[in-house]
FIKOLZA-1660 file (N, C-alpha, C; in steps of 0.1 Angstrom, whole numbers, plus 5000, padded with zeros to 4 digits):
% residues 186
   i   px   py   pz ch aa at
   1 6924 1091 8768  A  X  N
   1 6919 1093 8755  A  X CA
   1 6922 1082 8745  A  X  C
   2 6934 1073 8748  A  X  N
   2 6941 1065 8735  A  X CA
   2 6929 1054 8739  A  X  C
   3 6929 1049 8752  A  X  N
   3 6925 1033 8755  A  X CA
   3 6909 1033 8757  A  X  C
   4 6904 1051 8749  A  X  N
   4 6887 1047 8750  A  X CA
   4 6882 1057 8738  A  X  C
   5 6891 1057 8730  A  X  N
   5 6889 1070 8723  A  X CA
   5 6881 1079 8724  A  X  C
   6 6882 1087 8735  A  X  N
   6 6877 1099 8736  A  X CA
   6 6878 1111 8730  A  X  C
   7 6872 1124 8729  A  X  N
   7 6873 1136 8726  A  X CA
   7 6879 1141 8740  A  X  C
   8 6884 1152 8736  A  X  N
   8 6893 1159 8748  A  X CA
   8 6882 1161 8755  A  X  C
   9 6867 1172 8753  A  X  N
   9 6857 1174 8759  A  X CA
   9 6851 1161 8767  A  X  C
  10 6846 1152 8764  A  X  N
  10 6844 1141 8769  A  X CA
  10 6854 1133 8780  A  X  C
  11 6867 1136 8776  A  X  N
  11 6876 1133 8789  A  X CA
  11 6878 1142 8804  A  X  C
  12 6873 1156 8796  A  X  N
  12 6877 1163 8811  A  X CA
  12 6863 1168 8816  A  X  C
  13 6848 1162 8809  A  X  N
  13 6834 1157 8818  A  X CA
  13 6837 1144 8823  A  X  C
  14 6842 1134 8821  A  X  N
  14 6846 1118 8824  A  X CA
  14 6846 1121 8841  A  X  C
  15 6830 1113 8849  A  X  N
  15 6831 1112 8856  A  X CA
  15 6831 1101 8867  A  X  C
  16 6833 1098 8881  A  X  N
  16 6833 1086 8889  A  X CA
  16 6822 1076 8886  A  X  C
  17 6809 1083 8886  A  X  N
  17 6801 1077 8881  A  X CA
  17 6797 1070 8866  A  X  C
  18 6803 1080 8863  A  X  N
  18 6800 1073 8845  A  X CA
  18 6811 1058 8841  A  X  C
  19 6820 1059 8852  A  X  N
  19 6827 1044 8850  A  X CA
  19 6823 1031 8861  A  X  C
  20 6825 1022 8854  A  X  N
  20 6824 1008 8859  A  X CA
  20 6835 0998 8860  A  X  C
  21 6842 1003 8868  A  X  N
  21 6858 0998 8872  A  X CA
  21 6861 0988 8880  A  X  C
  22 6857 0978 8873  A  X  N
  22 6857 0961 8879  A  X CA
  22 6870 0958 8884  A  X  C
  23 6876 0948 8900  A  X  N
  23 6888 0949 8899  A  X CA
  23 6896 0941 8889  A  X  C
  24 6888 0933 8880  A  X  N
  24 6898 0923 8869  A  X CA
  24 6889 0929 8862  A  X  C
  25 6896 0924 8850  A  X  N
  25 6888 0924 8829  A  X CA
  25 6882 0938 8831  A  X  C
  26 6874 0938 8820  A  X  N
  26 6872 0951 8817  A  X CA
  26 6864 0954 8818  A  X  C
  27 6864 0969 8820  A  X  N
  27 6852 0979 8823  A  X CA
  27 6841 0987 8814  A  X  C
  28 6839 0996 8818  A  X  N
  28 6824 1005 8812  A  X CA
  28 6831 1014 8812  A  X  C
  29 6826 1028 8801  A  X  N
  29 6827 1041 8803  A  X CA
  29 6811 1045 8798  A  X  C
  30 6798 1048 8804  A  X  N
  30 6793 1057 8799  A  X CA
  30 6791 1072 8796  A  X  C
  31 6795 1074 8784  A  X  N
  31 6798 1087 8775  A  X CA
  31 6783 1096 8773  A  X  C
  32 6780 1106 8784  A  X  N
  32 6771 1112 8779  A  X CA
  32 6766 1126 8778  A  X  C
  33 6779 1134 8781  A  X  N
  33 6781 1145 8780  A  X CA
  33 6797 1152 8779  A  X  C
  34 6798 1160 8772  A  X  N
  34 6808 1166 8768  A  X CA
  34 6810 1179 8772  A  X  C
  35 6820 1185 8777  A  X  N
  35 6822 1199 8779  A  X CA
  35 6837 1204 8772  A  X  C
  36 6834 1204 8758  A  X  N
  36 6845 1209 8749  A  X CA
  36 6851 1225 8753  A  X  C
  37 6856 1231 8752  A  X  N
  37 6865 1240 8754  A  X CA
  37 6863 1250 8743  A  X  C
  38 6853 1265 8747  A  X  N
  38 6850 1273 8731  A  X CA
  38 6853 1288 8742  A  X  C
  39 6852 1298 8734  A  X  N
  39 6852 1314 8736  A  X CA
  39 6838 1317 8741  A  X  C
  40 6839 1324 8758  A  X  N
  40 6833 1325 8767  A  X CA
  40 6819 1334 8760  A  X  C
  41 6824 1342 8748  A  X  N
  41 6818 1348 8742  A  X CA
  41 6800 1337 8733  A  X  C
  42 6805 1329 8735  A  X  N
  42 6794 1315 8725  A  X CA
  42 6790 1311 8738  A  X  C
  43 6790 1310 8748  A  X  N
  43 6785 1300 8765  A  X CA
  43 6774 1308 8763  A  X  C
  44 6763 1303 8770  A  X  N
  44 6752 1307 8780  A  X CA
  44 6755 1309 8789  A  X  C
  45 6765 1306 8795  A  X  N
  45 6768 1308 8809  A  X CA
  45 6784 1317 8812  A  X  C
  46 6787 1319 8800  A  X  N
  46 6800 1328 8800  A  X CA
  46 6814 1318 8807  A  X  C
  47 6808 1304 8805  A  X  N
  47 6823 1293 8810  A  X CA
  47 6826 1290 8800  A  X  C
  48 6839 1287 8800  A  X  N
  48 6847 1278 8785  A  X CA
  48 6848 1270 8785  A  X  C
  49 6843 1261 8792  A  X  N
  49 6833 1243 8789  A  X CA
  49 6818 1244 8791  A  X  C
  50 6813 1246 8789  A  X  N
  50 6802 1246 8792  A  X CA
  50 6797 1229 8784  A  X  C
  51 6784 1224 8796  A  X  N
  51 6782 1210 8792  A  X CA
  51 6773 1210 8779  A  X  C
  52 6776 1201 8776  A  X  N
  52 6769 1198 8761  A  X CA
  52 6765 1186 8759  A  X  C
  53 6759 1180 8748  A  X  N
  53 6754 1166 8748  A  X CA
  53 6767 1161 8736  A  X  C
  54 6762 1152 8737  A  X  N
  54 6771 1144 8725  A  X CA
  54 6774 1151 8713  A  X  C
  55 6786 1147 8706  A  X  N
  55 6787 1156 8690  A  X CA
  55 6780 1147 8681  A  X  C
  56 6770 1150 8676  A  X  N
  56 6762 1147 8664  A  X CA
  56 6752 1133 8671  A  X  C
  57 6746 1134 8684  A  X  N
  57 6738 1129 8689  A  X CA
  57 6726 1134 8696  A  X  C
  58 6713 1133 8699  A  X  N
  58 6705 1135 8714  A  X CA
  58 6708 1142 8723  A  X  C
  59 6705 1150 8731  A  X  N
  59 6707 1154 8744  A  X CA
  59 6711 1147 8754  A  X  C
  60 6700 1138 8754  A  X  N
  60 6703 1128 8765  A  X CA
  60 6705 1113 8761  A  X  C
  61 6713 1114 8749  A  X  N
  61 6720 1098 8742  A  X CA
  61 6731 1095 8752  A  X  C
  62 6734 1082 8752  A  X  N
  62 6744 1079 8759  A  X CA
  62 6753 1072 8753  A  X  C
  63 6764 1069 8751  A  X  N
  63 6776 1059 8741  A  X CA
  63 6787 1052 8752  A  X  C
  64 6781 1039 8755  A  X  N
  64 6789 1033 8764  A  X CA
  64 6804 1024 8754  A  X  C
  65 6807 1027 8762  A  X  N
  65 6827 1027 8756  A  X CA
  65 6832 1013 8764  A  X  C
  66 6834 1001 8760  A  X  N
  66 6842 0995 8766  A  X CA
  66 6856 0993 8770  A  X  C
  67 6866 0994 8783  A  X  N
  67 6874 1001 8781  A  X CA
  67 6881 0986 8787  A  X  C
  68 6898 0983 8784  A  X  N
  68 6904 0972 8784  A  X CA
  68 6907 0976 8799  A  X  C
  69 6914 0959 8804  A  X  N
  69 6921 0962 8818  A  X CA
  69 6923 0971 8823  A  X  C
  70 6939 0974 8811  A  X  N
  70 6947 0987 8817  A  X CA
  70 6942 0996 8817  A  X  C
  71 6931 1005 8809  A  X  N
  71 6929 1016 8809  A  X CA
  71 6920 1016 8829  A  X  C
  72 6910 1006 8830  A  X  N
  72 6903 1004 8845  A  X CA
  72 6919 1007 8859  A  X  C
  73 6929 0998 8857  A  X  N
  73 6933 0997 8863  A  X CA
  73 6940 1012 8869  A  X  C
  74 6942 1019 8858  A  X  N
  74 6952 1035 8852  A  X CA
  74 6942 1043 8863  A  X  C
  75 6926 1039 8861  A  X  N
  75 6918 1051 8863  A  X CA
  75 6913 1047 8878  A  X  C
  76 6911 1035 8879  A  X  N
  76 6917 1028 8899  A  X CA
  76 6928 1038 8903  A  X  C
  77 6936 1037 8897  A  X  N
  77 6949 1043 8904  A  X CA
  77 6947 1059 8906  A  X  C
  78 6943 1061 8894  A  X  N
  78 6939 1080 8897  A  X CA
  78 6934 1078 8906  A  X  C
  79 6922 1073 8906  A  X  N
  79 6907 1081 8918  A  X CA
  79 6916 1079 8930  A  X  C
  80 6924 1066 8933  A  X  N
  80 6931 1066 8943  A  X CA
  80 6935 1074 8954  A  X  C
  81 6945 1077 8937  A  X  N
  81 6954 1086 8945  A  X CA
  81 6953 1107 8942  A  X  C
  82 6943 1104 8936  A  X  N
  82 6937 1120 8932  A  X CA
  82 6926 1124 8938  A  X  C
  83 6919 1113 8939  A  X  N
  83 6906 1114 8945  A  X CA
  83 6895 1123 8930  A  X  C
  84 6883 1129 8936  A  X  N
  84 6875 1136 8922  A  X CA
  84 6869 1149 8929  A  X  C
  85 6868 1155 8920  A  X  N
  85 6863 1168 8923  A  X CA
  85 6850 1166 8929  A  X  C
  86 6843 1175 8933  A  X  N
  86 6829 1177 8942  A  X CA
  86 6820 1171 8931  A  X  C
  87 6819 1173 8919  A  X  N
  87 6811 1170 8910  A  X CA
  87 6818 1157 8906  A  X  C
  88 6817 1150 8907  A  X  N
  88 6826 1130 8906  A  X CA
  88 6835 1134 8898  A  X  C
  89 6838 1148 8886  A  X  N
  89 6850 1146 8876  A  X CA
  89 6858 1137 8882  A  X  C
  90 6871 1132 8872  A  X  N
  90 6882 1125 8875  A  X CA
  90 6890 1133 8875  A  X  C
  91 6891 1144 8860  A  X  N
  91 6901 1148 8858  A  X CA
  91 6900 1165 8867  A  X  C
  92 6905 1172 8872  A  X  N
  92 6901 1187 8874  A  X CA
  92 6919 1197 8879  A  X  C
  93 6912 1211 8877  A  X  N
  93 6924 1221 8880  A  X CA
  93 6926 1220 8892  A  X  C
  94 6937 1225 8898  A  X  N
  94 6947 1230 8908  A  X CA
  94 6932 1235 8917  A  X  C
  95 6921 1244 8911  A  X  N
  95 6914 1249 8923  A  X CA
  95 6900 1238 8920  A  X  C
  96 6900 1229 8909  A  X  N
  96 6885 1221 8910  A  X CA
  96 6878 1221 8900  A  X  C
  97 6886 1233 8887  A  X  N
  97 6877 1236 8874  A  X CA
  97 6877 1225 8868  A  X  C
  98 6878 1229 8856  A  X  N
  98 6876 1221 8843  A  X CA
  98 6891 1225 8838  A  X  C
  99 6895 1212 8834  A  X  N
  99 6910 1214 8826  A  X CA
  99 6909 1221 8816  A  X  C
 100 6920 1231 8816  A  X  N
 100 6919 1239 8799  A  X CA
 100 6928 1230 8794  A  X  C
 101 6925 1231 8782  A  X  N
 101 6930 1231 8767  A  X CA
 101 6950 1230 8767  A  X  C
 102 6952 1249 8775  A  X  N
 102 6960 1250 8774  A  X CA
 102 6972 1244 8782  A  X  C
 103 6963 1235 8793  A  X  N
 103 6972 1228 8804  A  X CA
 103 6976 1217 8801  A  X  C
 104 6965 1205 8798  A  X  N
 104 6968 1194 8792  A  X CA
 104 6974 1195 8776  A  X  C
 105 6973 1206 8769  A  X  N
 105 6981 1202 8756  A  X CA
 105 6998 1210 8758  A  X  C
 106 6999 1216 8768  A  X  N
 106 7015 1221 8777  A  X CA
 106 7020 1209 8779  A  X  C
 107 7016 1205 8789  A  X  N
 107 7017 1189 8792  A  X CA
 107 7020 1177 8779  A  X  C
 108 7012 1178 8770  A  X  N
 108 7015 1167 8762  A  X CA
 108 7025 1173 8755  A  X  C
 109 7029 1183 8750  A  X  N
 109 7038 1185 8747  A  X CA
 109 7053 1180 8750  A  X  C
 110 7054 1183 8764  A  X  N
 110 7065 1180 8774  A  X CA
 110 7067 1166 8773  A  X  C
 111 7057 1158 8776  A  X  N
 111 7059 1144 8771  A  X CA
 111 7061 1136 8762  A  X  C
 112 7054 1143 8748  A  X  N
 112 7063 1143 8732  A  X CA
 112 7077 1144 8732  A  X  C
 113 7079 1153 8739  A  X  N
 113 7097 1157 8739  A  X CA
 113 7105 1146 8745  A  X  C
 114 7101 1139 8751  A  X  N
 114 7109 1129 8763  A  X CA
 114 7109 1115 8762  A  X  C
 115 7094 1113 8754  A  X  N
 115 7094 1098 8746  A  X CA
 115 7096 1100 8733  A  X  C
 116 7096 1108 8720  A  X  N
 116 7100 1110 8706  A  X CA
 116 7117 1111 8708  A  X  C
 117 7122 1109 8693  A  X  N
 117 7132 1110 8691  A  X CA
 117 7128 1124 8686  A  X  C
 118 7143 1131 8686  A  X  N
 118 7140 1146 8678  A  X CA
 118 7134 1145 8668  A  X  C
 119 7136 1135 8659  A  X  N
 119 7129 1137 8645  A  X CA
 119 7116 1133 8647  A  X  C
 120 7112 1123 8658  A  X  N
 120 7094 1120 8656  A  X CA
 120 7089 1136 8664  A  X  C
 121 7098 1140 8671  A  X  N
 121 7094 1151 8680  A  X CA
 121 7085 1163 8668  A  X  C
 122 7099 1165 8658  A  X  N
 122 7099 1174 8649  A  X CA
 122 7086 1172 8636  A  X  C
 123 7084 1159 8637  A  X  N
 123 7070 1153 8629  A  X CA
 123 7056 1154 8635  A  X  C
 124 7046 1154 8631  A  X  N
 124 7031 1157 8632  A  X CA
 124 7028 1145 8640  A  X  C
 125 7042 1136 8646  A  X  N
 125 7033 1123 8653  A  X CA
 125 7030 1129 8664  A  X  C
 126 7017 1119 8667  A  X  N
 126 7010 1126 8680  A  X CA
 126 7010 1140 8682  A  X  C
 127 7013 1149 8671  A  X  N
 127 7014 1165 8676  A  X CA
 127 7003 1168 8690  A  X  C
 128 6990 1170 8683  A  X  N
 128 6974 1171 8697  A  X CA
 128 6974 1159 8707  A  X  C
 129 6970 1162 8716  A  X  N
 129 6961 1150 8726  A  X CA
 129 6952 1149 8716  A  X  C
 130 6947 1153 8708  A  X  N
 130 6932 1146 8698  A  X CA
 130 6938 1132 8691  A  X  C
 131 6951 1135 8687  A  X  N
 131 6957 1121 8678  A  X CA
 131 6954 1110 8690  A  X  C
 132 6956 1110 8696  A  X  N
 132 6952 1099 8707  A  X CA
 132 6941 1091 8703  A  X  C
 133 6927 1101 8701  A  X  N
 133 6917 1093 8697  A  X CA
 133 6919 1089 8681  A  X  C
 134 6928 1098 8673  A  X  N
 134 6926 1090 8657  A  X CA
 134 6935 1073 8659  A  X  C
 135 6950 1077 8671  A  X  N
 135 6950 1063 8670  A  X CA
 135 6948 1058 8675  A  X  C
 136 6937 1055 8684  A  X  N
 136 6929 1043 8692  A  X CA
 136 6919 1039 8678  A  X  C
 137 6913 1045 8674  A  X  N
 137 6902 1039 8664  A  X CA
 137 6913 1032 8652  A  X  C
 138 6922 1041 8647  A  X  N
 138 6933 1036 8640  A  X CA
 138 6935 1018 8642  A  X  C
 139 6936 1016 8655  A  X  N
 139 6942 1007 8658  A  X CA
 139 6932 0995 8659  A  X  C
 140 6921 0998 8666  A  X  N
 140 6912 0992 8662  A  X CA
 140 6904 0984 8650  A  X  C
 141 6909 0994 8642  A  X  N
 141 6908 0991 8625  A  X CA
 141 6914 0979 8619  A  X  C
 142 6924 0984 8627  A  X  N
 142 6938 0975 8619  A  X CA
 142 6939 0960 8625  A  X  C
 143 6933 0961 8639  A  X  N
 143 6932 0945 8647  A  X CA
 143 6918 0941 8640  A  X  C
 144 6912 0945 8631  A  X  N
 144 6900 0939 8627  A  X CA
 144 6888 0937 8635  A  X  C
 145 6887 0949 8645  A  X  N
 145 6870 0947 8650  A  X CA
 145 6869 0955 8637  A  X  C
 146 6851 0949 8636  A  X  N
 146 6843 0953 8624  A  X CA
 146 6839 0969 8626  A  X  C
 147 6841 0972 8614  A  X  N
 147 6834 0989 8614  A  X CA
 147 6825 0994 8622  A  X  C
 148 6812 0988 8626  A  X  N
 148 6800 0988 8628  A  X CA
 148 6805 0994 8644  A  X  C
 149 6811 0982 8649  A  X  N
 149 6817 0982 8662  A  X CA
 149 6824 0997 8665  A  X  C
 150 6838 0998 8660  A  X  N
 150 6846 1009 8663  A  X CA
 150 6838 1021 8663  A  X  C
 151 6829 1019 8651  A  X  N
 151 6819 1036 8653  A  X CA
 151 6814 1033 8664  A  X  C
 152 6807 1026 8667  A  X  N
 152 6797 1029 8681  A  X CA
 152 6805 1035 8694  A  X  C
 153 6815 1025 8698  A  X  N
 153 6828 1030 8707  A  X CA
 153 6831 1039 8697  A  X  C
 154 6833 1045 8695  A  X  N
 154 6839 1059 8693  A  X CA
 154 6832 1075 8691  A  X  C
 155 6816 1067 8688  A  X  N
 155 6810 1080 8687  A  X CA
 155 6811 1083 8669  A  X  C
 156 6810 1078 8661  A  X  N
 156 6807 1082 8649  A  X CA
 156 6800 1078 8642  A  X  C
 157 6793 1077 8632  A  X  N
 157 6786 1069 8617  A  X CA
 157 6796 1060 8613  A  X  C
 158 6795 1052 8609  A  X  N
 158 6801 1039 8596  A  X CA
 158 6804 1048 8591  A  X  C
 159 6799 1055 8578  A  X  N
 159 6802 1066 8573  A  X CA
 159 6814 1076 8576  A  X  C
 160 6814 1082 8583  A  X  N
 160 6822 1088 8589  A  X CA
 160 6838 1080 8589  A  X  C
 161 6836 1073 8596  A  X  N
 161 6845 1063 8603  A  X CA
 161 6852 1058 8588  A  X  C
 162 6844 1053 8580  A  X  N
 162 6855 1051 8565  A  X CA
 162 6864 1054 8559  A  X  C
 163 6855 1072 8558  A  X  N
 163 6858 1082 8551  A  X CA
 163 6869 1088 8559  A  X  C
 164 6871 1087 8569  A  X  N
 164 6881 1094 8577  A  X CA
 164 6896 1083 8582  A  X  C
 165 6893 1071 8582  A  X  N
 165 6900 1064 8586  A  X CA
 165 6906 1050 8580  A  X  C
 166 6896 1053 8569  A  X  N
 166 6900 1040 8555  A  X CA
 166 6915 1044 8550  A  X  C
 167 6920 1054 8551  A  X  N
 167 6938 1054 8547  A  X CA
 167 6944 1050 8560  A  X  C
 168 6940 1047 8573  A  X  N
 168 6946 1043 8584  A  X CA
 168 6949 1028 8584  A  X  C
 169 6941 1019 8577  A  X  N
 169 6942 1006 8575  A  X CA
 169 6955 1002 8566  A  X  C
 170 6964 0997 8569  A  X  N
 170 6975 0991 8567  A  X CA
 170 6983 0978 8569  A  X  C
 171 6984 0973 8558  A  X  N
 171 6993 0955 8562  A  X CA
 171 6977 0949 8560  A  X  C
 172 6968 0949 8557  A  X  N
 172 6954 0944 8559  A  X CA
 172 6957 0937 8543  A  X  C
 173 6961 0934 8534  A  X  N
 173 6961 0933 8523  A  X CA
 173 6955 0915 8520  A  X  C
 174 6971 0914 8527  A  X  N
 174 6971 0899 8532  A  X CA
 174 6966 0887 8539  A  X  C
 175 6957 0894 8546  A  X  N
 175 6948 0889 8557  A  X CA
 175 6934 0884 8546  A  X  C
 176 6929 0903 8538  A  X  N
 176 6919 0900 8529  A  X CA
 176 6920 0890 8518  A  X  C
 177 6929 0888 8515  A  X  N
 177 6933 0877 8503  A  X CA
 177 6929 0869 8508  A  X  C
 178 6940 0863 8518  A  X  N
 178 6934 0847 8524  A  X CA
 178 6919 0847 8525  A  X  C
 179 6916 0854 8532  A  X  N
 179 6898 0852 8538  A  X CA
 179 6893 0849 8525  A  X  C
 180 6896 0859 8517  A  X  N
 180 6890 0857 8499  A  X CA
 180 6891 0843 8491  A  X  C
 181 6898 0837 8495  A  X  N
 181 6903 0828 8488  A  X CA
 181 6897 0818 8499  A  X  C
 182 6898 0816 8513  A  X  N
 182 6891 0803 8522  A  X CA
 182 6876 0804 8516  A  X  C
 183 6869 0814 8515  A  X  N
 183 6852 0816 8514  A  X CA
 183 6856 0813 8496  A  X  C
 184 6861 0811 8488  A  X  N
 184 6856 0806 8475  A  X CA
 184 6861 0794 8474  A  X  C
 185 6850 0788 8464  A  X  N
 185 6845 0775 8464  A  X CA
 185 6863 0767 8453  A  X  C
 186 6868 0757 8462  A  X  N
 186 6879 0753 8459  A  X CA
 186 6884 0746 8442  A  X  C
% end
């Protein structure tokens, strides 16, 4: 989720096929279906993923993600050594389902614990696997790919992406000054 900012739903549809896992440099993810995690009661089908299209896109849009070495190399290593469910998923349950919610966020918990100090433990850092994707885009921001860019990889509007993440830009102060000052006329 950090090294392609994903939605939890879009990581546990993330299938063999929808990546392009070059053995050097970097890869593809195409993003084109999501199976978010809701009350069996709202499905058509009475599952608590049920597939879905993109959040606030087409049915059949697609949002290809480019994803760095490490994250290719990470997801080499799974398919490896995990192999994929019948349907290409990467990620799946103990019998082949769809990861809940409540397994992977058990799990991140336990991992919070073990790399935080008590006190970051005790703080809102990283509380969700969702923070993952605020700080991949976060960080993206902050290394200076342009807006335009980070929405696309990430699945949002410009808009959006401002309004949500314009308090995440930080130390940027300095950088803008200079630039301001090289582009006017001496």
């Amino acid at each position: 989720m950090y090294y392609a900012a994903l939605r939890p739903g879009e990581t546990v549809a993330l299938r063999q096929q929808d990546c392009h896992l070059p053995a050097t440099g970097w890869g593809r993810i195409l993003v084109d279906v999501s199976r978010p995690e809701v009350n069996v009661q709202w499905t058509d089908t009475g599952d608590a993923h049920e597939e879905r299209g993109l959040k606030h896109r087409g049915r059949d849009d697609v949002r290809p993600v480019p994803i760095p070495p490490k994250l290719v190399r990470i997801l080499r290593q799974h398919i490896e050594e995990f192999g994929v469910a019948e349907d290409g998923r990467l990620f799946r349950s103990e019998r082949g389902g769809v990861v809940a919610s409540t397994a992977y966020t058990e799990v991140w918990q336990e991992a919070r614990k073990l790399a935080l100090t008590p006190a970051q433990f005790a703080s809102p850092l990283a509380r969700r696997p969702y923070d993952l994707r605020h700080a991949a885009v976060s960080l993206w921001l902050n290394v200076g790919v342009p807006a335009p860019d980070v929405a696309e990889r990430a699945g949002h509007g410009v808009d959006v992406l401002l309004r949500v993440y314009a308090k995440c830009l930080d130390g940027q102060q300095e950088i803008a000054n200079m630039r301001i000052e090289d582009a006017l006329p001496a």
